[in-house]
C-alpha positions in Angstrom: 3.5 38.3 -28.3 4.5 38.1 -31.4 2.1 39.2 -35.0 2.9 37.9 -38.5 1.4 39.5 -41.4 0.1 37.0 -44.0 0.3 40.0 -46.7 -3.5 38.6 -47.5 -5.1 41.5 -44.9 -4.9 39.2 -42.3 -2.6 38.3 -39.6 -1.5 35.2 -37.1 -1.0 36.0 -33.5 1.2 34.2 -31.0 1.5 34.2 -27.4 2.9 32.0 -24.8 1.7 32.2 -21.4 3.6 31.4 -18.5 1.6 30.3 -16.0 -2.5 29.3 -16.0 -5.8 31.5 -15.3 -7.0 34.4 -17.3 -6.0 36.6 -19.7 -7.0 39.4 -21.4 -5.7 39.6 -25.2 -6.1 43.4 -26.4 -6.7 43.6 -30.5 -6.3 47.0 -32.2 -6.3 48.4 -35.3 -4.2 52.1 -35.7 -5.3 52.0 -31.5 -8.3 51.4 -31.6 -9.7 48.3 -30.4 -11.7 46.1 -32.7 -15.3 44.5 -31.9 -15.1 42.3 -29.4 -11.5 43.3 -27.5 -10.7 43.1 -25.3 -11.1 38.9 -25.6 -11.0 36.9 -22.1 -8.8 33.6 -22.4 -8.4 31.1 -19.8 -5.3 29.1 -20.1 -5.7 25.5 -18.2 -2.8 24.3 -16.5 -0.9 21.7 -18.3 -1.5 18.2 -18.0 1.6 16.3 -16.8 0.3 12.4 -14.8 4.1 12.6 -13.5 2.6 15.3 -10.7 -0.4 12.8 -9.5 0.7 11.5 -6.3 -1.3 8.2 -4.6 -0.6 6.6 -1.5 -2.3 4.5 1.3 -2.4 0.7 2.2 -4.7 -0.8 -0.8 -1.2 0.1 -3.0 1.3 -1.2 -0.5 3.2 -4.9 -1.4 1.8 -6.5 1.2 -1.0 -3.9 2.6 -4.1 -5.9 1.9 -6.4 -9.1 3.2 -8.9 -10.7 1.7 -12.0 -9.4 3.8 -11.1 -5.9 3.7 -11.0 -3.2 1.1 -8.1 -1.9 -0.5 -8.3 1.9 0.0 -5.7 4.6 -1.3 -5.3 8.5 -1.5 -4.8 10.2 -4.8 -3.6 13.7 -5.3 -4.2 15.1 -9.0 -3.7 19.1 -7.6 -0.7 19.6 -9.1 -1.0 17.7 -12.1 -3.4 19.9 -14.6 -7.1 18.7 -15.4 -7.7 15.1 -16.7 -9.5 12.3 -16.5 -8.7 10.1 -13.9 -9.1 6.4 -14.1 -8.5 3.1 -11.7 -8.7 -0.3 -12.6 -7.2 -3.4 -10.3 -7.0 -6.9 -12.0 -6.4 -9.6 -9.9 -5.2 -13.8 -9.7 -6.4 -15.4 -13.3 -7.5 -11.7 -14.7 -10.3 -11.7 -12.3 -11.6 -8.0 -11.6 -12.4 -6.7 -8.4 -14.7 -4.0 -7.8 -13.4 -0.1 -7.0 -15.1 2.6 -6.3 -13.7 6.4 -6.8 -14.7 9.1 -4.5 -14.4 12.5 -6.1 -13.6 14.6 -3.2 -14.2 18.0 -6.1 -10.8 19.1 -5.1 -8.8 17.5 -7.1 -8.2 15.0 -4.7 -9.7 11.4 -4.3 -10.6 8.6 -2.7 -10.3 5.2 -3.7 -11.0 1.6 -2.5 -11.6 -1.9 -4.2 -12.5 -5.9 -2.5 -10.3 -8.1 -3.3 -12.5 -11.7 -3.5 -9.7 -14.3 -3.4 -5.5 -14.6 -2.4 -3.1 -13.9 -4.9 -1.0 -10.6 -6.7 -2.9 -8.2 -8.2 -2.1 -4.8 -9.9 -4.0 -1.7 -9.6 -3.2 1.0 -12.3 -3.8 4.6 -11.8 -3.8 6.8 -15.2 -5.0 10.3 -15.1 -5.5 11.6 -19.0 -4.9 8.3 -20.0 -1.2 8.3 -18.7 0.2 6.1 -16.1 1.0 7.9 -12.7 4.3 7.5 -11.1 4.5 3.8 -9.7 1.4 2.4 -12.0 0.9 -0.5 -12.2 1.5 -0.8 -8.6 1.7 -4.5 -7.6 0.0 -5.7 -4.7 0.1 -9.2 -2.8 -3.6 -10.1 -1.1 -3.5 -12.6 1.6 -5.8 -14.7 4.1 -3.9 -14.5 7.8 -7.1 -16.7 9.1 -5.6 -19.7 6.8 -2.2 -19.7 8.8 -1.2 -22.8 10.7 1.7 -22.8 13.3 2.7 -26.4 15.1 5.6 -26.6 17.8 6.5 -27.2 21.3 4.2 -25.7 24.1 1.2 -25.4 21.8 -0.4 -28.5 23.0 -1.5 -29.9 26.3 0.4 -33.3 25.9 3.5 -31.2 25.5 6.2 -31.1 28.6 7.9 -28.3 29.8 9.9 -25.8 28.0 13.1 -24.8 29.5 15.5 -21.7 29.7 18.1 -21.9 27.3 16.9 -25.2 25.1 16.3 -24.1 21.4 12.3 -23.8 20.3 11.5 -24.0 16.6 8.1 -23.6 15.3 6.9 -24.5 12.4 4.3 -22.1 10.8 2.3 -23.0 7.3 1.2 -20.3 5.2 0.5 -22.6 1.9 -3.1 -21.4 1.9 -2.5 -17.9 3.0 -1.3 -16.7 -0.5 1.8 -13.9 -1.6 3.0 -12.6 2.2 5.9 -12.2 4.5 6.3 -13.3 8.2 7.1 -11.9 10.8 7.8 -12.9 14.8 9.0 -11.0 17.9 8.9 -12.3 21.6 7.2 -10.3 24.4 8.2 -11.3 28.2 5.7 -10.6 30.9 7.8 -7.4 31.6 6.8 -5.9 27.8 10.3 -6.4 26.6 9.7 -7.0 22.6 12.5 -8.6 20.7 12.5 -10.1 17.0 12.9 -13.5 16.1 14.9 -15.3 13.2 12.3 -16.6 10.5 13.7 -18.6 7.8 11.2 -18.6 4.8 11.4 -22.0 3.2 10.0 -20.6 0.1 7.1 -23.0 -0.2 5.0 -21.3 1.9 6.0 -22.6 5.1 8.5 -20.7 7.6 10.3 -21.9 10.9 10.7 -19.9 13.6 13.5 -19.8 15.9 12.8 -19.4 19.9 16.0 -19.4 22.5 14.5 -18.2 26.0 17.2 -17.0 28.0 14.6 -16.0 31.1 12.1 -18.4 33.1 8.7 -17.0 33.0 5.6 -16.3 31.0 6.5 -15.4 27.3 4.4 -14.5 24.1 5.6 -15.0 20.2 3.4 -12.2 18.2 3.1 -13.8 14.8 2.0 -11.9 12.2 1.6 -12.5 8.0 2.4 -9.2 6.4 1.3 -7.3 9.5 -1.9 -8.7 10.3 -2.2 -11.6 13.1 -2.9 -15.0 12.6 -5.4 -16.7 14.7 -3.3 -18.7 16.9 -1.0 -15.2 17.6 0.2 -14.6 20.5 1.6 -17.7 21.0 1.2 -18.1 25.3 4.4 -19.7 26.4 5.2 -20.7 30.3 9.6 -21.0 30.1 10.8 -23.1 33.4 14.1 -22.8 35.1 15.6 -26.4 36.4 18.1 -24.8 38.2 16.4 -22.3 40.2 14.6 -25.4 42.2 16.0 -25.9 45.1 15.3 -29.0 47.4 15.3 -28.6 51.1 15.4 -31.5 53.5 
């Protein structure tokens, strides 16, 4: 603490506290204390927006469809007291609606509907400050609006055979901002991925080379949700393992 005397019968106190809560602040004159000290101060923790922490699927790249909500976590315990404030703009400035959960903690809950496909951002500012990651970018797709076409998918096909190349052509035009993904399943759970070239015009091809005869699946899914047609059901045949007998 330090006291300077402004030669005018009065004086100018500092002190710097260390750490937040209560303090008492003693003022005395030749040891005595005058009216009123001891004085109670409370000292508020600092704000600092670098300390708020948010997580949770609705703030994720590629963590959101259109249908469902966009819902994140955020942590403000460790970052002082502040306002805290959420906004998401989406495709052609459009807004979509978010809700806040105060959870009277210091922590919260938050969600918004996204209406259409497209990138959107959500920003997170606690006392008017961005929070570490803010603006966070976020993709929005429609998985319904996925198309695939290729061999075995339709009755008029013929048979698929071990060891012949299968390429499958999968349409995601409509779908909006996503990533694909593809991994085969044989009827004995044995998961492996597959090569997906991204044409970068919203379509991708798929790459199939069964090496076993039997029943087969392709999971398909645009940025980890399934498409309609997903899982692909896939009989592979064997040529040589027919044997005639007569």
């Amino acid at each position: 603490m330090k006291v300077e005397d402004n030669g005018d019968g009065t004086c100018r106190v500092h002190y710097h506290p260390t750490a937040p809560g209560e303090y008492l602040v003693n003022i005395k004159f030749d040891e005595e204390h005058i009216p009123g000290s001891p004085y109670l101060a409370y000292i508020e923790p600092a704000t600092d927006a670098s300390k708020v922490r948010a997580e949770g699927p609705g703030l994720e790249p590629f963590g959101v469809k259109v249908g469902d909500a966009g819902e994140f976590d955020i942590d403000t315990t460790e970052a002082g007291r502040g306002n805290l404030r959420v906004t998401v703009d989406g495709p052609r400035r459009s807004a979509a609606n978010v809700k806040v959960d105060d959870k009277k903690d210091g922590r919260f809950s938050a969600r918004y509907d996204p209406k259409s496909v497209g990138q959107y951002k959500v920003k997170v500012q606690f006392a008017d400050d961005d929070i570490p990651g803010s603006p966070f970018d976020v993709a929005v797709c429609d998985p319904t609006k996925v198309r695939v076409t290729g061999p075995g998918l339709s009755e008029k096909d013929g048979p698929l055979l071990v060891r012949e190349m299968l390429e499958y052509k999968v349409q995601a035009q409509q779908a909006g901002p996503g990533e694909l993904t593809a991994m085969s399943v044989t009827s004995a759970g044995d998961q492996a991925p597959l090569d997906v070239r991204d044409n970068r015009d919203g379509t991708y091809v798929v790459q199939f080379y069964p090496e076993q005869a039997g029943a087969h699946a392709i999971d398909l899914r645009y940025s980890g949700h399934e498409i309609p047609q997903s899982p692909l059901a896939l009989g592979i045949a064997d040529p040589s393992a027919v044997k005639l007998i007569g």
